[in-house]
C-alpha positions in Angstrom: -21.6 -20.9 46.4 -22.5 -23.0 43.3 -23.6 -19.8 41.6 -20.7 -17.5 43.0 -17.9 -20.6 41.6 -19.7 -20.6 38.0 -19.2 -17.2 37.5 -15.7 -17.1 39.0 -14.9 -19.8 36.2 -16.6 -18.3 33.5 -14.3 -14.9 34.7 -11.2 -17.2 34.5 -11.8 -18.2 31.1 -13.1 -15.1 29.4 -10.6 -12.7 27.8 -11.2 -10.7 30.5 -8.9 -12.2 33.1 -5.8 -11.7 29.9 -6.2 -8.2 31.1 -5.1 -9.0 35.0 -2.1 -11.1 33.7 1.6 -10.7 32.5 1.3 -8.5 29.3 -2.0 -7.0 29.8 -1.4 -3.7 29.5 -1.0 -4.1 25.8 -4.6 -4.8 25.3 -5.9 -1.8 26.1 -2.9 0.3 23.9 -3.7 -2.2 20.8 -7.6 -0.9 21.1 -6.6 2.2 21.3 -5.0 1.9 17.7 -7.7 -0.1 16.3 -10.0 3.0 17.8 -8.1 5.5 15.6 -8.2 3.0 12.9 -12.2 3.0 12.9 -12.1 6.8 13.1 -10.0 7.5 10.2 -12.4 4.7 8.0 -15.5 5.8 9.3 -14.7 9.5 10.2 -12.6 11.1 8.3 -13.2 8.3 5.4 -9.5 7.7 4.8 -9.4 4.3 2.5 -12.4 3.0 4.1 -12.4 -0.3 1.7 -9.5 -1.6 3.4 -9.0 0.5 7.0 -12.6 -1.1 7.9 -11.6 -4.4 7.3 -7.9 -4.2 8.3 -8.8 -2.9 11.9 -11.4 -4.8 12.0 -9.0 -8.0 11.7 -6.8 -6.1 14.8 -9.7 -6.6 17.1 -10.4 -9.8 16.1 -6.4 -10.4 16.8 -6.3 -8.8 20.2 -9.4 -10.9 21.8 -7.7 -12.8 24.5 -8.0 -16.2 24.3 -9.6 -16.4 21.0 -6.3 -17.4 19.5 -7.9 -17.2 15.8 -4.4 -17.3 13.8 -1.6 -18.9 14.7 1.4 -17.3 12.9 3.7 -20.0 14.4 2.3 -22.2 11.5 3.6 -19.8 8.7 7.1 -18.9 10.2 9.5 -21.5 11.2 13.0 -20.3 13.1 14.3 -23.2 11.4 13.4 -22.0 8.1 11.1 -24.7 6.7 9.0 -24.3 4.2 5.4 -24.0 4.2 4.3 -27.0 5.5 0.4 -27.0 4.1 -1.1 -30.3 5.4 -0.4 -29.0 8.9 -2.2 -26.1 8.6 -5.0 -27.9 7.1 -4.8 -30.1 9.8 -4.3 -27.5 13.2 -5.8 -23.8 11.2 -8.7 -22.3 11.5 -10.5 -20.0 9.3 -8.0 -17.1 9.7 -4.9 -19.3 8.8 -6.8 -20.3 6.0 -7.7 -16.6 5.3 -4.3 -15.6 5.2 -2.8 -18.2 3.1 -3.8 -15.6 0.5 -1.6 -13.8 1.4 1.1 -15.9 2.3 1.0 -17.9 -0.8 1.0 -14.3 -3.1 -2.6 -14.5 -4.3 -5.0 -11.6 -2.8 -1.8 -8.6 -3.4 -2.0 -9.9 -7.7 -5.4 -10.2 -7.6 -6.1 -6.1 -6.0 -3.5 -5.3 -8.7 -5.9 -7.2 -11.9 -8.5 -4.7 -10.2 -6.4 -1.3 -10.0 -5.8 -2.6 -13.4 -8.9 -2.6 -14.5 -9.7 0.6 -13.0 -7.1 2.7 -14.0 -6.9 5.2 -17.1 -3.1 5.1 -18.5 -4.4 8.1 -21.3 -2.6 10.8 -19.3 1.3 8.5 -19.4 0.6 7.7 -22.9 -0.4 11.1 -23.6 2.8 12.8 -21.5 5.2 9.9 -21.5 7.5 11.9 -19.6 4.9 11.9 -16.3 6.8 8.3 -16.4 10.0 10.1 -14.9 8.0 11.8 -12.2 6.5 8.1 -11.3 10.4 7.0 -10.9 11.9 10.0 -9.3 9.4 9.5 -6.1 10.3 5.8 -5.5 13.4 8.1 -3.8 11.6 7.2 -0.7 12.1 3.5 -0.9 15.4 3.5 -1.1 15.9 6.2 1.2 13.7 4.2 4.3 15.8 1.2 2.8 19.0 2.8 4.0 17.2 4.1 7.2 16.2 1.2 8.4 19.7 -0.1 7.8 20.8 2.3 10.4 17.9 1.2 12.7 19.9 -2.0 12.9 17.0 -3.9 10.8 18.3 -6.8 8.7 18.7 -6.5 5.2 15.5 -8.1 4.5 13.5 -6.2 6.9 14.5 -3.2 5.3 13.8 -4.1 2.2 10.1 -4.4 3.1 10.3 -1.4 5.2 11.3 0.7 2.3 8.4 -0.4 -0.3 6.3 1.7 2.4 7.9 4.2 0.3 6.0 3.3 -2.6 2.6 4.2 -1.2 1.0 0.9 -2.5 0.0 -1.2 0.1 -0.6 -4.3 -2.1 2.6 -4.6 -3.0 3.8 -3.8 0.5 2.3 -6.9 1.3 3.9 -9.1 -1.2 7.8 -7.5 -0.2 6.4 -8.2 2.9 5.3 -12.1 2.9 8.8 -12.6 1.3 10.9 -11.1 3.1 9.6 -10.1 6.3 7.0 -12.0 7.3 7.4 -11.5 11.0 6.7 -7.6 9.9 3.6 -7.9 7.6 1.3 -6.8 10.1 3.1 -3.3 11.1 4.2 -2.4 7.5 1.2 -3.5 5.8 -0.6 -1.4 8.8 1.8 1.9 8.3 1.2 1.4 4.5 -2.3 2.1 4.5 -2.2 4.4 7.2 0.0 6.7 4.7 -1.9 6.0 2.1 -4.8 7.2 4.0 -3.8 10.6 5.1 -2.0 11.8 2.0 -4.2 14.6 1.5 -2.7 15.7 5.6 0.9 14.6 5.1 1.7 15.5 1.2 0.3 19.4 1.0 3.1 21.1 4.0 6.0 19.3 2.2 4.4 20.1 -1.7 3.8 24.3 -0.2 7.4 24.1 1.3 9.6 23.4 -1.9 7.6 25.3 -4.5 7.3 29.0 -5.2 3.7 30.3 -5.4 4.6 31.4 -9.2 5.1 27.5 -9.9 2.5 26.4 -8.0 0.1 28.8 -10.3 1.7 27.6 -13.5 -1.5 26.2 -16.1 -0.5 23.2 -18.1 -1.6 22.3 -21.6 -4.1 20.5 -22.5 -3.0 16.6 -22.8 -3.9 15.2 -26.5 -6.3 12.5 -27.2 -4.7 8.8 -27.0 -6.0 6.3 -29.5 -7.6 3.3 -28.7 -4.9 1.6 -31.0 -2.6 3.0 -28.3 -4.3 2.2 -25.4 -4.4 -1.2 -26.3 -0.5 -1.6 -27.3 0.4 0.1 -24.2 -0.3 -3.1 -21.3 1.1 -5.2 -24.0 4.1 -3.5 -24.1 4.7 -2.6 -20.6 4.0 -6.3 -19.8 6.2 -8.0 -22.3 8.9 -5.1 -21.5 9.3 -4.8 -17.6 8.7 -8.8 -16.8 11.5 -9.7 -19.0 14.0 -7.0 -18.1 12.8 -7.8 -13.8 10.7 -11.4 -13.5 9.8 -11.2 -10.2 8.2 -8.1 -10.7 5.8 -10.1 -13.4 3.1 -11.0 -10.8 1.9 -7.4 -10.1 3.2 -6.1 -12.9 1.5 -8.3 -15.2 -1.6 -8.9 -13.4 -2.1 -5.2 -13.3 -1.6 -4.7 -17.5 -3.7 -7.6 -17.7 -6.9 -5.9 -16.0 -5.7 -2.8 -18.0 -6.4 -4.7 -21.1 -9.3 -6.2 -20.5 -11.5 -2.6 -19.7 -9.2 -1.4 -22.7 -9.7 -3.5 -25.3 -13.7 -2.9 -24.9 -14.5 -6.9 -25.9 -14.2 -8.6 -22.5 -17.0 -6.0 -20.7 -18.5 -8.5 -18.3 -15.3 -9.1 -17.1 -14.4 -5.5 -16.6 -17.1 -4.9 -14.4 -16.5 -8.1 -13.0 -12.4 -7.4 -11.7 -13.5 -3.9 -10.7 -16.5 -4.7 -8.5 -17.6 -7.8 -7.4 -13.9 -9.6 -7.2 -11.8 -6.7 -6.1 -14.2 -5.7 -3.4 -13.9 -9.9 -2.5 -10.2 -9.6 -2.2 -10.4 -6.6 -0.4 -12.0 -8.0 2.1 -10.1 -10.8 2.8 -7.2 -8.8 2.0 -8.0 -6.4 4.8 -9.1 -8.8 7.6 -5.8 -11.3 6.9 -3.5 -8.5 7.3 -5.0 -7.3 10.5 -5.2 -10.2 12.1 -1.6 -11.0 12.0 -1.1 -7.6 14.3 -1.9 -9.3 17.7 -0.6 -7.4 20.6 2.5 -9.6 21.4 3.7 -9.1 18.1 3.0 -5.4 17.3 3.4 -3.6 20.2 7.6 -3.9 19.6 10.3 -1.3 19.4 10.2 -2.5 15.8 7.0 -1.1 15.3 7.4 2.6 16.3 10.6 2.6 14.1 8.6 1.4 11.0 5.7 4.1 11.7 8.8 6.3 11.7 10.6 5.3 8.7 7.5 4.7 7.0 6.7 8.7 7.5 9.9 9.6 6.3 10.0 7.4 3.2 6.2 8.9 2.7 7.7 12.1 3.6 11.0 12.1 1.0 9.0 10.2 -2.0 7.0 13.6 -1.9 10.5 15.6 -1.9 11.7 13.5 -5.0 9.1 13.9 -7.2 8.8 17.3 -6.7 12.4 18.0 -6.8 12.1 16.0 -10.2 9.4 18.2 -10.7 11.0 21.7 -10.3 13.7 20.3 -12.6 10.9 19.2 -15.5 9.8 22.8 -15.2 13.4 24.4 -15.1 13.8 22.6 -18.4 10.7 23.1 -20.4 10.9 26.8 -19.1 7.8 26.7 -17.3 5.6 24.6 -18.8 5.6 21.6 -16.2 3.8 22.4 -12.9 6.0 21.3 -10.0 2.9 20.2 -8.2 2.4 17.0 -10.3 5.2 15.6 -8.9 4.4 14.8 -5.6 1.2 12.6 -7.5 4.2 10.1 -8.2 3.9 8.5 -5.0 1.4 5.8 -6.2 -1.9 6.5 -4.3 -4.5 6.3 -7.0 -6.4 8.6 -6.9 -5.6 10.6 -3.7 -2.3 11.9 -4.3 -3.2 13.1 -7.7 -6.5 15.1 -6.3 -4.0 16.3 -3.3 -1.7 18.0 -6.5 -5.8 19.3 -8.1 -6.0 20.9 -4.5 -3.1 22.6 -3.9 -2.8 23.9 -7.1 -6.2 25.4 -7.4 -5.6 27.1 -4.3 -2.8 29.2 -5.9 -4.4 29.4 -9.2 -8.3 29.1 -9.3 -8.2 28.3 -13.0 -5.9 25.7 -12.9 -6.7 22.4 -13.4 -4.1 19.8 -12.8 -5.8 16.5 -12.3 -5.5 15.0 -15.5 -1.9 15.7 -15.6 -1.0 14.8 -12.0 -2.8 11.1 -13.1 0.0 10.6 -15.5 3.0 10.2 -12.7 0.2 8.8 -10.0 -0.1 5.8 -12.4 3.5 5.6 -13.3 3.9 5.8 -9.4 2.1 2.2 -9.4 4.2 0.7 -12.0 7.4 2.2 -10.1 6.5 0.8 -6.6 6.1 -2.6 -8.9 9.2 -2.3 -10.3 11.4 -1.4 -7.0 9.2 -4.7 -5.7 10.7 -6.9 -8.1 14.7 -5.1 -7.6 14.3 -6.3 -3.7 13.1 -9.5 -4.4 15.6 -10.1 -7.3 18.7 -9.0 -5.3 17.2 -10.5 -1.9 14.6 -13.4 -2.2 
């Protein structure tokens, strides 16, 4: 009897009985998510870096009884601020965690690191790539209005629409602002874009081009100085902070790793930002966002709609920049290869490899990497920018 009552009471307090009570059923459909999280990391190795972590931070969120973050702590109905000495006092190690992001440090910090990482020769070289980068944050402002007519506030859909910008760090940080209570599913359907650009972006890229453009050869980009490469985080800096400050913390943080790998003088730090720290923040990145997608919170009507709109913004960022694209070529009678377009949608990398793909299928010869780099990293300064309009016009 002894023996029987132990294990009925170790049974009653395990997570396990959360299944047999009101609201267990969404246990099973939150691990089923986290399941096709895991595959599309470890599988298919879509973004890896932070879809390990990310669903890894679900699971730890849907353990019954484990009750690791309490979001009740960082969003008040009575809209107080931040109080800090009662987290310090009733957190734990994920509310600590996620201070990071709730304070705006880790999203800064993974832009200091694309920073560093990123080659801005092919702008400078084509400054008119810059365009390309602009014409697909269409899809921000087109899931903006969409979620508008899904009945979501007017901050809501300002985080909903960054989606559009295919750049989940700054995602995040439109996120924490505005829609706090929606981190975990935007943040979520960010990445998951992000992640299967190379699945979503080639239908829509084939659909509105003509297999003449897509063949089109472009010419070879000319060499950038280092004079120029220098001036050019400077610039951008000093130029876009003034004209939108609260764009400055991504914006700046991100010309600032530019500069250091640039300026060839700081190379410790270099390796420094693009290694050991980014792959830090990536991790705590990852596992804070997760976490905040418990199963009471995620498995909303809400949810689906942002999975939705966040396709479509995906989906019509795509359409702009090649649209923009087609118009580029239109102009310089052919010289501009439609296909780059689509690259404008901020994934760095990916999308700009999707635009090599596609158009060395129509054209073996052609190689379009180089160029589609130009409007992918005017993409990330783009979703920056229609960050900081949002948070001017709604913080």
């Amino acid at each position: 009897m002894i023996i029987f009552e132990t294990i009925s009471g170790i049974f009653t307090e395990s997570g396990f009985a959360e299944f047999l009570g009101d609201g267990g059923w969404r246990y099973p459909i939150m691990y089923i998510i986290i399941i096709g999280l895991f595959y599309l990391a470890v599988v298919k190795k879509f973004e890896p870096l932070l879809l390990l972590p990310i669903a890894f931070g679900m699971l730890l969120a849907n353990i019954p009884g484990a009750n690791l973050f309490n979001m009740d702590l960082f969003i008040h109905e009575d809209g107080a601020p931040l109080a800090i000495q009662q987290i310090i006092a009733e957190g734990g190690l994920m509310d600590f965690l996620y201070l990071g992001v709730k304070l705006g440090i880790y999203p800064p910090l993974i832009f200091l690191g694309v920073g560093a990482m990123t080659d801005f020769s092919p702008l400078i070289a084509n400054p008119k790539s810059l365009l390309l980068g602009a014409a697909a944050q269409l899809g921000v402002f087109a899931a903006f209005i969409g979620a508008l007519l899904f009945g979501f506030t007017v901050l809501q859909a300002a985080a909903i629409g960054i989606i559009g910008g295919a750049d989940g760090p700054t995602a995040i940080q439109v996120s924490k602002t505005l829609a706090p209570e929606l981190l975990g599913a935007i943040a979520i359907a960010a990445y998951s874009y992000m992640a299967l650009v190379p699945v979503i972006q080639p239908p829509i890229m084939k659909a509105f081009t003509t297999a003449k453009e897509r063949a089109i050869k472009m010419e070879q980009l000319r060499t950038v100085s280092k004079t120029e490469l220098v001036i050019f985080p400077i610039a951008v800096a000093a130029i876009v902070c003034l004209i939108l400050p609260p764009a400055t913390p991504l914006v700046g943080m991100l010309m600032l790793g530019n500069l250091i790998k640039v300026s060839g003088v700081a190379e410790r730090l270099s390796k420094t930002i693009q290694n050991e720290l980014i792959n830090i923040v990536t991790i705590l990145l990852g596992i804070s966002v997760g976490i905040t997608a418990g199963a009471v919170n995620f498995l909303k009507p809400e949810t689906i709609y942002i999975i939705l709109l966040g396709l479509f913004a995906f989906g019509f960022a795509t359409f702009g920049g090649i649209l923009f694209g087609k118009l580029m070529c239109f102009v310089t009678k052919g010289k501009i290869n439609p296909l780059i377009g689509s690259a404008g949608v901020s994934a760095v990398p990916m999308a700009a490899r999707v635009s090599q793909v596609v158009g060395q299928k129509a054209n073996p010869s052609n190689f379009l990497l180089m160029h589609a780099m130009g409007p992918n990293v005017a993409g990330v300064i783009g979703s920056a920018v229609a960050a900081g309009v949002f948070l001017y016009l709604f913080q």
